[in-house]
Structures are given as structure tokens and as C-alpha cells.
C-alpha positions as CSV (number, residue, x, y, z in Angstrom):
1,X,-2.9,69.5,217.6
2,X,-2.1,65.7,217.8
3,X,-1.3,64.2,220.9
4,X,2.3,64.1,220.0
5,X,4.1,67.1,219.6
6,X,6.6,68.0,217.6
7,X,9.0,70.8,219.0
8,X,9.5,73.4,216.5
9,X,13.9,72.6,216.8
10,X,13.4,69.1,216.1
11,X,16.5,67.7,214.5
12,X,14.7,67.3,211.4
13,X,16.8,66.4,207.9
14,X,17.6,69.3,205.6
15,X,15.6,67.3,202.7
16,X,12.8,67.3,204.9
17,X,12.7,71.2,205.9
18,X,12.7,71.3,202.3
19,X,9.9,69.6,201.9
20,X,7.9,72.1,205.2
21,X,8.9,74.7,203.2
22,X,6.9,73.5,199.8
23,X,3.8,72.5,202.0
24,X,3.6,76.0,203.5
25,X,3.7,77.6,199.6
26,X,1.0,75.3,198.7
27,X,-0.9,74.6,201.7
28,X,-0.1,77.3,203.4
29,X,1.2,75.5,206.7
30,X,3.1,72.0,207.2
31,X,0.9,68.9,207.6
32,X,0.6,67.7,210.9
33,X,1.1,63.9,209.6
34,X,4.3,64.8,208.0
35,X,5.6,66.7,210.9
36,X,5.1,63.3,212.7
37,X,6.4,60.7,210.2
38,X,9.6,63.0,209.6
39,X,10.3,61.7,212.6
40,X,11.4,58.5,210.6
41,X,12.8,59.9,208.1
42,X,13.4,56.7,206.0
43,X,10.0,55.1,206.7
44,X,8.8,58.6,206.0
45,X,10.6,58.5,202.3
46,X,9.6,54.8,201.5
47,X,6.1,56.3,202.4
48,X,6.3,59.4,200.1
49,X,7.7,56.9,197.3
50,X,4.8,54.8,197.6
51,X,2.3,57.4,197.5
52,X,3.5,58.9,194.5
53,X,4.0,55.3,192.7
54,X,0.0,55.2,193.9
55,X,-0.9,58.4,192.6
56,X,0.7,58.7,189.1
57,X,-1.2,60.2,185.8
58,X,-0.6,56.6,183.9
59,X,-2.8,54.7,187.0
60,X,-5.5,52.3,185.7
61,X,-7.8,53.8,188.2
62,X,-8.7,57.1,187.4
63,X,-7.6,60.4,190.3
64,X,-11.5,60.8,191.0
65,X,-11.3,57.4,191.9
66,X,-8.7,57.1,193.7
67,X,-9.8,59.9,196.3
68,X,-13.0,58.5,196.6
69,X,-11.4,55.6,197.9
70,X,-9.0,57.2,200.3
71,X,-12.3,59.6,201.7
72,X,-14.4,56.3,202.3
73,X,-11.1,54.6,204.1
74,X,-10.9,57.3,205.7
75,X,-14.3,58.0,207.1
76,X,-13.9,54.1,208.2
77,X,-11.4,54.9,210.4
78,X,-12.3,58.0,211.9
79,X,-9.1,60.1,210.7
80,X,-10.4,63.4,210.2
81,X,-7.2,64.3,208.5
82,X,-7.6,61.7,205.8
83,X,-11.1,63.0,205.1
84,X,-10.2,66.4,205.6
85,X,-7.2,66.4,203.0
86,X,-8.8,64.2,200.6
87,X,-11.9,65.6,199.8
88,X,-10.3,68.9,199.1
89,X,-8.0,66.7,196.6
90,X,-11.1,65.0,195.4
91,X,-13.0,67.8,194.4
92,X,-9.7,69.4,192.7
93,X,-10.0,66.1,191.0
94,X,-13.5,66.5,189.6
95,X,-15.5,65.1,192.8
96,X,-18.9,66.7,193.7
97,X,-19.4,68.2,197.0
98,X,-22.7,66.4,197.1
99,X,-20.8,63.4,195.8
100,X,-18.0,63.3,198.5
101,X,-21.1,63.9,201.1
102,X,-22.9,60.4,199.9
103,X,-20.0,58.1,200.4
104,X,-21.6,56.4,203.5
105,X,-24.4,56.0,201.5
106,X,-22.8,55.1,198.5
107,X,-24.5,51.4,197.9
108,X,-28.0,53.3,197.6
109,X,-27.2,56.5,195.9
110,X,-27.7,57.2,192.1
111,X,-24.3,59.7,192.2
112,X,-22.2,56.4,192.2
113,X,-21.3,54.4,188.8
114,X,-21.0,50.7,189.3
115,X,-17.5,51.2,188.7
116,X,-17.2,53.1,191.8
117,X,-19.6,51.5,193.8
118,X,-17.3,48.0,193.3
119,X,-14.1,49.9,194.3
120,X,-15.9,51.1,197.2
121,X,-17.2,47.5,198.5
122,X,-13.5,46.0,197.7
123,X,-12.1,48.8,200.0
124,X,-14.6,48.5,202.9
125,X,-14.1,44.5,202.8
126,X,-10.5,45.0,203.1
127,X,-10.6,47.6,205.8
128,X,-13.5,46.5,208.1
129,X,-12.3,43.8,210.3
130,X,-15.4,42.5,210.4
131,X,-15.4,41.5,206.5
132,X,-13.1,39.7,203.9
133,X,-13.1,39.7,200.5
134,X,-14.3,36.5,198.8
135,X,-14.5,35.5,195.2
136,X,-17.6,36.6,194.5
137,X,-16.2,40.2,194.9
138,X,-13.3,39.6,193.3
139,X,-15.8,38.7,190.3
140,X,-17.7,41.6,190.4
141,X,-14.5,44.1,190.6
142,X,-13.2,42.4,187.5
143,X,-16.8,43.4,185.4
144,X,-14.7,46.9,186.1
145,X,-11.3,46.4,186.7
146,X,-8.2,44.2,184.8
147,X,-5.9,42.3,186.9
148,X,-3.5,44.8,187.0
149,X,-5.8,47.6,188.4
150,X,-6.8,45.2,191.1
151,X,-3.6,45.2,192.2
152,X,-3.2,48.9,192.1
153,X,-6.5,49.3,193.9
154,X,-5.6,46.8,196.6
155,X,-2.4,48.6,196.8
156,X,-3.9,51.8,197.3
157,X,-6.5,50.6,199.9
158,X,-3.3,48.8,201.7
159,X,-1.8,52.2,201.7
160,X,-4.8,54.8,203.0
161,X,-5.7,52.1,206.0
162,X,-1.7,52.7,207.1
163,X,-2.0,56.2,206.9
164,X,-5.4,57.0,208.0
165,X,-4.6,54.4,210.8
166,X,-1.8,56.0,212.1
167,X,-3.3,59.8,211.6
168,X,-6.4,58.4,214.3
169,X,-4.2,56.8,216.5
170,X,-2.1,59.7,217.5
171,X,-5.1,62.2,217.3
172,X,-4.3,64.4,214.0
173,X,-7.3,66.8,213.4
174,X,-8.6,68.1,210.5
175,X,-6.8,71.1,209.3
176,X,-9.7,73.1,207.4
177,X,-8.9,72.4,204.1
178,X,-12.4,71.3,202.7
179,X,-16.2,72.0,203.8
180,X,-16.7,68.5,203.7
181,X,-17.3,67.4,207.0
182,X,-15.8,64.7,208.3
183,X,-18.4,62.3,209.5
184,X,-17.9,60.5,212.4
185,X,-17.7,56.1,211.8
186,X,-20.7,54.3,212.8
187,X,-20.7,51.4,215.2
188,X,-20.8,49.2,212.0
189,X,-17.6,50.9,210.7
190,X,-15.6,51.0,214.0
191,X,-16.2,47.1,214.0
């Protein structure tokens, strides 16, 4: 449980006890995040827009990608959650377990294409505060990436550091969907 609650009455929208009811077909229970940013209902919507403007079939950056990305985000800033939820979307989107286990590691591992491994660095520069991103990476990203799926990425990175930010801040556990464990940040990351 978070440490905010969320009485079961809560005066929640009828759009949005719509939207419990299709989490507990697929995931068999509501997600604790959502059951918080319902709360806000029209933050919560301008959220759910986003996300799905993120996570569309016609994206330059392919779903494997993309969950790689949100895992490594999310291992940065300790939202077991994040990790939790997104690994078991990564593998349903072609990840490795093994894979998904090496994303600390990712600079030194052979399971990484350069592709990845520059979408990884961009994402840890823009979410450790203890980095920026210069030109030089911006160089590198664009051996992989157009213009436009720098944007995306960027966009995409923008968007997991909001969530997995505000999953770790009010406490939102992992909720069992994927062996993957979520591994605790190092003191490098929770610079």
C-alpha cells in the first residue's frame, strides 16, 4: 500500500470507475498509481492522453525501446512500480528477462545494440541531476535517431521521470506483475 490511501467510496468520476473496472479484467486489480492520480481527474486525463500519444504503433522508437527506457528511468528513481509494470510490458514487447536484468549494466553488456545503449545514456543524462546533456550526445543519438525521434524520446523520458517521480514519492510498491526484480538505485543514481 502507498502512503496515501484511497478510501474505497471515494467520489471518484463515472469515466474513471470505468476505467477500474477495465484494469481489474486485464490486470486483475486497479493500479495503485491510478487510484491516486484519479484523484485529479483532469491532470489524470491530460496524463492518460499523453501516454497514449507516447505509446502509439506509428512511434519512431520502436515498443521494446520504449520500455527499456521507462525500466532504466525507473530503476533511477527507485519506483518499484515503474519497474514492476514495465518490465512485464517489456517482455510482452519482445524484451529478455536476462535483457531487462542488465539495464544497470547496460554500457558494458553485449545484450544492448548501440541504438539502445544511446537512448539509454540520453535518458540517464536527462534524469540524473548530476548530468546534462551536451552536444556531443546529441551527436551520437543522431547516428540512431532523426530529429523527430529525438523529440519523441525526450518526450518520453520527460514523461517516465513525472510518473516514476510521483509513484516513489508517495511510496507505491510493486504489485507482482513481473519476476524482474526491481533493483534498488545506487548512490550514483540517487544523485
Amino acid at each position: 500500500m502507498s502512503y496515501i490511501e484511497t478510501p474505497a467510496e471515494f467520489p471518484y468520476p463515472w469515466y474513471l470507475r470505468l476505467m477500474f473496472r477495465r484494469q481489474r479484467r486485464r490486470y486483475g486489480r486497479e493500479l495503485e498509481p491510478v487510484r491516486l492520480w484519479a484523484r485529479m481527474p483532469a491532470a489524470f486525463l491530460a496524463m492518460s492522453a499523453m501516454y497514449r500519444a507516447l505509446d502509439r504503433k506509428s512511434s519512431p522508437i520502436e515498443p521494446a525501446l520504449r520500455s527499456l527506457v521507462q525500466v532504466r528511468i525507473s530503476q533511477i528513481n527507485g519506483c518499484e512500480f515503474c519497474v514492476d509494470l514495465n518490465s512485464f510490458l517489456g517482455l510482452g514487447r519482445g524484451n529478455a528477462e536476462d535483457k531487462l536484468r542488465a539495464l544497470p549494466q547496460f554500457e558494458d553488456s553485449p545484450r544492448f545494440s548501440e541504438r539502445e545503449k544511446s537512448a539509454l545514456r540520453f535518458a540517464e543524462a536527462v534524469t540524473r541531476s548530476d548530468r546534462r546533456v551536451d552536444p556531443d550526445l546529441i551527436t551520437r543519438l543522431r547516428a540512431h535517431f532523426d530529429d523527430q525521434a529525438i523529440v519523441e524520446l525526450a518526450a518520453l523520458v520527460a514523461y517516465q521521470n513525472m510518473s516514476s517521480k510521483f509513484n516513489a514519492a508517495l511510496g507505491v510498491p510493486a504489485q507482482g506483475f513481473c519476476a524482474v526484480p526491481a533493483q534498488a538505485p545506487t548512490k550514483a543514481e540517487k544523485a
